[in-house]
C-alpha beads as a LAMMPS data file, in Angstrom:
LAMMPS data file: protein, C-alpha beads

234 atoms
233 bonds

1 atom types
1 bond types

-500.0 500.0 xlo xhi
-500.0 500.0 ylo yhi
-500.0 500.0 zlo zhi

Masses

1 110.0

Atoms # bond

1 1 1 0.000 0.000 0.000
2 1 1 2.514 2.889 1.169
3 1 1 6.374 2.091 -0.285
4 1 1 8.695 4.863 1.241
5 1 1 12.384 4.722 -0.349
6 1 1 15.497 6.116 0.471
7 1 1 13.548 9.124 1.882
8 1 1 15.687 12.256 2.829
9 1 1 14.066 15.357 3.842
10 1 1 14.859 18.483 6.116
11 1 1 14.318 22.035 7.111
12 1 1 16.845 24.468 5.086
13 1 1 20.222 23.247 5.054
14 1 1 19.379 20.797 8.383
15 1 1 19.049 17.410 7.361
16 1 1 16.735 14.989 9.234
17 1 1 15.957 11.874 7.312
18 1 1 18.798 10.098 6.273
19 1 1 17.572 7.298 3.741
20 1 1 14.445 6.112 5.386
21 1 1 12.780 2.922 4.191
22 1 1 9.435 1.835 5.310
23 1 1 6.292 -0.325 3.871
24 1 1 3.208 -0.906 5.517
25 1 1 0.496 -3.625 3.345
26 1 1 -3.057 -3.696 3.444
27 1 1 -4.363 -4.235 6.675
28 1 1 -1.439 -4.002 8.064
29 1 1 -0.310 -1.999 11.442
30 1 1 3.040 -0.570 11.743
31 1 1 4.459 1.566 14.875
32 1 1 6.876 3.768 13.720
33 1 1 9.116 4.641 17.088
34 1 1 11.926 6.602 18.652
35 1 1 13.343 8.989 21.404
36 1 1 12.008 12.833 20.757
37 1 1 13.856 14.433 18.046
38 1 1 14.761 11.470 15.722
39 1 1 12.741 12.543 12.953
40 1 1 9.336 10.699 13.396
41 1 1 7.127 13.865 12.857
42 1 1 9.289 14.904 9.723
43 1 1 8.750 11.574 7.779
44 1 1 4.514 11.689 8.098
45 1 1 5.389 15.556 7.079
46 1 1 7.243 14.276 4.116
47 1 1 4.398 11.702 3.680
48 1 1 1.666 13.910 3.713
49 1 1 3.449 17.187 1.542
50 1 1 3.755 19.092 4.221
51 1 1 7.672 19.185 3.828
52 1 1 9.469 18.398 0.394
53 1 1 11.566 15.177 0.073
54 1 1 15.172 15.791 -0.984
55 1 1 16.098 12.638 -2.474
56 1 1 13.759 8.771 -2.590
57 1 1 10.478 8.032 -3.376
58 1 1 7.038 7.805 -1.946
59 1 1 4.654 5.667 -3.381
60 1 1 0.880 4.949 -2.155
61 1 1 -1.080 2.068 -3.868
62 1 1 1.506 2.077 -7.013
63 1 1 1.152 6.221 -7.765
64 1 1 4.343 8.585 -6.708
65 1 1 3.347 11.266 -3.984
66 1 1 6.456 13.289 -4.269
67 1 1 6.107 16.691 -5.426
68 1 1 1.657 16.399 -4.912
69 1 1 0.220 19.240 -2.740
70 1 1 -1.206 17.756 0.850
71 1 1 -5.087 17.439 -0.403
72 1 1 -4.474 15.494 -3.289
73 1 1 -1.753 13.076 -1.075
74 1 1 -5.047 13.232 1.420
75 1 1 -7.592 12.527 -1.321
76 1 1 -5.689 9.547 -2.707
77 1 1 -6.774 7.865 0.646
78 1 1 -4.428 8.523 3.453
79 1 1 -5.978 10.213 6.726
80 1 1 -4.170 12.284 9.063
81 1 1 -4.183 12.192 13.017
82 1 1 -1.983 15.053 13.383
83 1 1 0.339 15.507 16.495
84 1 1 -1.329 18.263 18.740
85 1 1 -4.935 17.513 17.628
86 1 1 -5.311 20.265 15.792
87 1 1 -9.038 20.480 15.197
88 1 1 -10.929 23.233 14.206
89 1 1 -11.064 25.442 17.292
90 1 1 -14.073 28.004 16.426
91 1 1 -16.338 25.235 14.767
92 1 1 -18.662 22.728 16.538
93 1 1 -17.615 18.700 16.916
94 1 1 -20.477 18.019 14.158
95 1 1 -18.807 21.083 11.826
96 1 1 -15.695 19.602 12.361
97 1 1 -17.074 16.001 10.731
98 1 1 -18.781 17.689 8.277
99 1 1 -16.040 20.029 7.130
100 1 1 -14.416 16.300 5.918
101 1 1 -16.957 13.909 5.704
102 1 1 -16.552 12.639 2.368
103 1 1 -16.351 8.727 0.534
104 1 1 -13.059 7.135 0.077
105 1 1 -10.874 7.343 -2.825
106 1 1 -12.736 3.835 -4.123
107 1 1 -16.376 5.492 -3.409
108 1 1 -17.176 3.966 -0.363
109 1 1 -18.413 5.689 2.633
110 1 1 -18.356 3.568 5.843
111 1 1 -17.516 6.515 7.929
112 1 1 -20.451 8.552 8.150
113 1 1 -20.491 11.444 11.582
114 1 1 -23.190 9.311 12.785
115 1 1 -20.962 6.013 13.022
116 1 1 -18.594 8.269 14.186
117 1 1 -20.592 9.099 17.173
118 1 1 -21.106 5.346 17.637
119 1 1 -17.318 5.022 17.698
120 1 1 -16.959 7.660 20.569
121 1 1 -20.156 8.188 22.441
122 1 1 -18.251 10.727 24.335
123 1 1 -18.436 13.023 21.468
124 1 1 -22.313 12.635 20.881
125 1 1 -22.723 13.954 23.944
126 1 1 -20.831 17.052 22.382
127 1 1 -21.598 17.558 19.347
128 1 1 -22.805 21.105 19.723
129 1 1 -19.322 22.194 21.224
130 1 1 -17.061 24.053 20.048
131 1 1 -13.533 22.658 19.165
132 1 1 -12.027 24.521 22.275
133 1 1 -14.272 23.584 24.812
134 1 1 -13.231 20.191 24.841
135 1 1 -11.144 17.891 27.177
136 1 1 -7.630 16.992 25.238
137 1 1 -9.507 13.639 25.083
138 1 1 -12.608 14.711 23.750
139 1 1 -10.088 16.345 21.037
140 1 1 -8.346 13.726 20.195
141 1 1 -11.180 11.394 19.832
142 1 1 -12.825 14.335 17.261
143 1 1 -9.275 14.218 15.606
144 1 1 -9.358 10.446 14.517
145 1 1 -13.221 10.755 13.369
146 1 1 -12.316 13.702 11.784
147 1 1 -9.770 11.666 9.465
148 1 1 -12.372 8.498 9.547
149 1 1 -14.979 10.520 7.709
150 1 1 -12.424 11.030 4.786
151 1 1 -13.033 7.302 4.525
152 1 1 -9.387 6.529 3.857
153 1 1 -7.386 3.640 3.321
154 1 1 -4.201 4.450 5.099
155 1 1 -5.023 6.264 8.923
156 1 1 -1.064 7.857 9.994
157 1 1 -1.532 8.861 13.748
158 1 1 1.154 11.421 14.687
159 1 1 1.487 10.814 18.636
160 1 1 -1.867 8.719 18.766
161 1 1 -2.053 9.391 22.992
162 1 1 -0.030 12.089 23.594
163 1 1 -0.481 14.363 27.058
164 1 1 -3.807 12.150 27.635
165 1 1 -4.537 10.545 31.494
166 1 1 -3.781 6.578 31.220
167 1 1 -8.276 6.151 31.583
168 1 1 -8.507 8.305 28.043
169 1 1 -5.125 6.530 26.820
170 1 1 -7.124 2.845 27.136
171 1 1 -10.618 4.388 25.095
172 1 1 -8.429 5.256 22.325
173 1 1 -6.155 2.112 22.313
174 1 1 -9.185 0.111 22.639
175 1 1 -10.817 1.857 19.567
176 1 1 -7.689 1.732 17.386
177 1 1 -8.157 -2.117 18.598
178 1 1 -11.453 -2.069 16.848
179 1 1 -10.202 -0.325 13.958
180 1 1 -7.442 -3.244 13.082
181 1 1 -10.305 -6.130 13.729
182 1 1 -12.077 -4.158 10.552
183 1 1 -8.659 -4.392 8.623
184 1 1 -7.754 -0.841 8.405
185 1 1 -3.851 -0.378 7.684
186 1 1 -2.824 2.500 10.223
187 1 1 0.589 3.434 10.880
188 1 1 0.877 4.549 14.524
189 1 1 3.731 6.962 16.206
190 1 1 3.227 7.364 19.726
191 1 1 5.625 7.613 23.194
192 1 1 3.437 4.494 24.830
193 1 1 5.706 1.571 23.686
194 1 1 4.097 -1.333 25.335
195 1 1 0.186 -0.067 24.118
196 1 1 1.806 0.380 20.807
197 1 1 3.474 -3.157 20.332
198 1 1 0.126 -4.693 21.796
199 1 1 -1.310 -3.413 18.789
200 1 1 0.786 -3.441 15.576
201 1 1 1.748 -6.112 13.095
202 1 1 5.705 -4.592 12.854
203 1 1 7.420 -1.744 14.120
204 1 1 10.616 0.354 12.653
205 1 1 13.144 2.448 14.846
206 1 1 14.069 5.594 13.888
207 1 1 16.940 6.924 15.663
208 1 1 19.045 10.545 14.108
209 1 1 16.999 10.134 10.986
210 1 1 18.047 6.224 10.064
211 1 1 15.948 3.238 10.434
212 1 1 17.986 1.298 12.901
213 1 1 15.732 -1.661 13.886
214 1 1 12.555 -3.464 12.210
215 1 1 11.039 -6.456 12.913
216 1 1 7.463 -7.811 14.233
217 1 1 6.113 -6.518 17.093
218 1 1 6.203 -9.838 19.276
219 1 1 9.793 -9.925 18.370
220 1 1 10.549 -6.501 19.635
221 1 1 8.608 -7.333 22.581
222 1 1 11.497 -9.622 23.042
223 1 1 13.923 -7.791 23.333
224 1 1 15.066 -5.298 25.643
225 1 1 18.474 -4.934 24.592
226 1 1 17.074 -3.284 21.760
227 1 1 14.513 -1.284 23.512
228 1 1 16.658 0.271 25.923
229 1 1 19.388 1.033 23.807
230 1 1 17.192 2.671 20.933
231 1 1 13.713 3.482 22.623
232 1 1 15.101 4.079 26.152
233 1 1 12.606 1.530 27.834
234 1 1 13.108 -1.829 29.485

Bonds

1 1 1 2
2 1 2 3
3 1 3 4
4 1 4 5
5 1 5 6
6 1 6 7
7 1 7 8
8 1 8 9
9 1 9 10
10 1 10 11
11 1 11 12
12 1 12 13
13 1 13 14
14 1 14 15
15 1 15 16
16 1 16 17
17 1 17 18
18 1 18 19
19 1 19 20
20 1 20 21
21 1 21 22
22 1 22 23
23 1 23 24
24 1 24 25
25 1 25 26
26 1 26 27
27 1 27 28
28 1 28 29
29 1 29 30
30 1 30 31
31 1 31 32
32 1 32 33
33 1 33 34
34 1 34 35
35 1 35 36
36 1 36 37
37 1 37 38
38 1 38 39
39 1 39 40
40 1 40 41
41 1 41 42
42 1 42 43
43 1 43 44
44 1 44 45
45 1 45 46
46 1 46 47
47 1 47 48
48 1 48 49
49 1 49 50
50 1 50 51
51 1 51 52
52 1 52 53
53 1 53 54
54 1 54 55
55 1 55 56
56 1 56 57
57 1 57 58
58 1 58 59
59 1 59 60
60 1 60 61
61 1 61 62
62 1 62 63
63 1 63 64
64 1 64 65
65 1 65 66
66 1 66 67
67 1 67 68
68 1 68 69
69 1 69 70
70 1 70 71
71 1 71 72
72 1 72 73
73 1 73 74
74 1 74 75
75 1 75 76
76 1 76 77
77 1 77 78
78 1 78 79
79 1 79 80
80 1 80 81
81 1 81 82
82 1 82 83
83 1 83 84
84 1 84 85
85 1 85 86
86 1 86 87
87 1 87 88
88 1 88 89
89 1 89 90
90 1 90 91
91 1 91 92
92 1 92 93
93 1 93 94
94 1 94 95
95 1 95 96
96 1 96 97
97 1 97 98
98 1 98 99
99 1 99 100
100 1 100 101
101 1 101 102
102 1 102 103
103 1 103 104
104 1 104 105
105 1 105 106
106 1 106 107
107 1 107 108
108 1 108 109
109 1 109 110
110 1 110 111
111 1 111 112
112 1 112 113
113 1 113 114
114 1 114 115
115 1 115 116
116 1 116 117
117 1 117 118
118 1 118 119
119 1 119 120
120 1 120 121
121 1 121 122
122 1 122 123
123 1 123 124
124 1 124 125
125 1 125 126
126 1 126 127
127 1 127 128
128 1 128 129
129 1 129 130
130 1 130 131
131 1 131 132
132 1 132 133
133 1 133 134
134 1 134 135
135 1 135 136
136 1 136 137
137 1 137 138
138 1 138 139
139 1 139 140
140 1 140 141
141 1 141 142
142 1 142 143
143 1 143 144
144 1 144 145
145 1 145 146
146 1 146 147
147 1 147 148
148 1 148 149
149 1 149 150
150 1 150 151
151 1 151 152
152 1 152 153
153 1 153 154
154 1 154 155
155 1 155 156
156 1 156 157
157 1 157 158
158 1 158 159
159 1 159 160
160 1 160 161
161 1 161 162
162 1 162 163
163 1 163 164
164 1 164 165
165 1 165 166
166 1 166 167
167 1 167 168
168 1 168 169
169 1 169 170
170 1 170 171
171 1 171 172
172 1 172 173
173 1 173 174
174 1 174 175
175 1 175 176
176 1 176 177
177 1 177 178
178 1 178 179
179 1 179 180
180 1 180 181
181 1 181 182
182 1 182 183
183 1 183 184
184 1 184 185
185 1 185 186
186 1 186 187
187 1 187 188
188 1 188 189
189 1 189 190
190 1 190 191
191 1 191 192
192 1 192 193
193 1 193 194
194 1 194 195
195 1 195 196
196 1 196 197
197 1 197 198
198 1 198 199
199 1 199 200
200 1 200 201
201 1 201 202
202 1 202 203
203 1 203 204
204 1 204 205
205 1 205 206
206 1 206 207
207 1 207 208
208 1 208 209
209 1 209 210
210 1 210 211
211 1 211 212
212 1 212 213
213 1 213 214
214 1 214 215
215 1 215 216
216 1 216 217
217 1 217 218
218 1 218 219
219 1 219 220
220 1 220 221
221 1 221 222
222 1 222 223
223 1 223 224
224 1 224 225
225 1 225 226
226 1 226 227
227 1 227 228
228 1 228 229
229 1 229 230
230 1 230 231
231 1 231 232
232 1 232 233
233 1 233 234
């Protein structure tokens, strides 16, 4: 589904991304993880537009992304959970939705606001709010059905539980749970490393812009050499 290549990419003359390979299948789960700083944000920026690749390829379902503005890269059928939220501040939790409800890149629409509101109850219960007077939680929950309603094949989650109390932490791993029994392909960055190996199929290491480890989860699970040395957890 998603073939990155030899990516490099940076800000001005600073380098980041130093030949990163990754693939992630259909209905497949990958965990893309690494200390703070290592370039984890920059590669879904490079992903998604938002940054230009210097040098390697990018290729979702066979067609190059490289060089495509952000709502086409989105419109082919990759969904953004963006790190910090980043919902719509001044418009309700059902504006939000509908500001991106939309079918897939295939026609489908499974993700409709009121599935959505299925999905997180919580946010039925707030539908008339605003975007700022929710709970972190609350936001982040509107911030994955806000990417569900684009109905896309690939969902990236930039720091899926970031800043969240461990009771919100469990809703969303337990929906992102629910999401993989439905086969959607996600790939997941996030500081939690044991809630993120209980959930995906492989996971890479980034560490100073370089892939340093890959493997399957359970394998990684395994061993703490590795962990400790690259992740900084036992």
């Amino acid at each position: 589904m998603l073939e990155i290549d030899d990516l490099h990419a940076g800000y001005g003359y600073s380098r980041v991304l130093f030949g990163v390979s990754l693939s992630i299948g259909d209905g497949e789960i990958v965990g893309l993880l690494g200390r703070n700083g290592m370039g984890k944000s920059t590669t879904v920026k490079t992903i998604f537009g938002l940054l230009p690749a210097t040098e390697g390829s990018i290729r979702f379902r066979g067609e190059d992304l490289i060089g495509r503005p952000p709502h086409r890269i989105a419109r082919a059928g990759i969904g953004l959970v963006p790190e910090g939220r980043q919902v719509f501040p001044l418009l309700t939790v059902d504006q939000n939705l509908a500001a991106m409800e939309r079918p897939g890149p295939g026609g489908g629409q499974i993700w409709v606001r009121d599935r959505v509101y299925e999905f997180f109850p919580q946010l039925a219960a707030r539908k008339s709010n605003r975007g700022d007077q929710l709970s972190g939680g609350e936001q982040q929950m509107l911030a994955i059905g806000r990417a569900l309603v684009m109905n896309p094949d690939l969902l990236v989650l930039d720091e899926a539980t970031e800043g969240l109390a461990p009771s919100l932490r469990r809703v969303i791993w337990a929906r992102l749970a629910e999401l993989r029994s439905e086969g959607q392909s996600m790939l997941i960055i996030d500081g939690h490393v044991g809630e993120v190996l209980d959930l995906v199929d492989r996971a890479a290491i980034l560490e100073k812009g370089e892939i340093v480890w890959e493997g399957s989860a359970p394998e990684l699970i395994k061993s703490p050499q590795v962990r400790q040395t690259h992740l900084g957890v036992g």
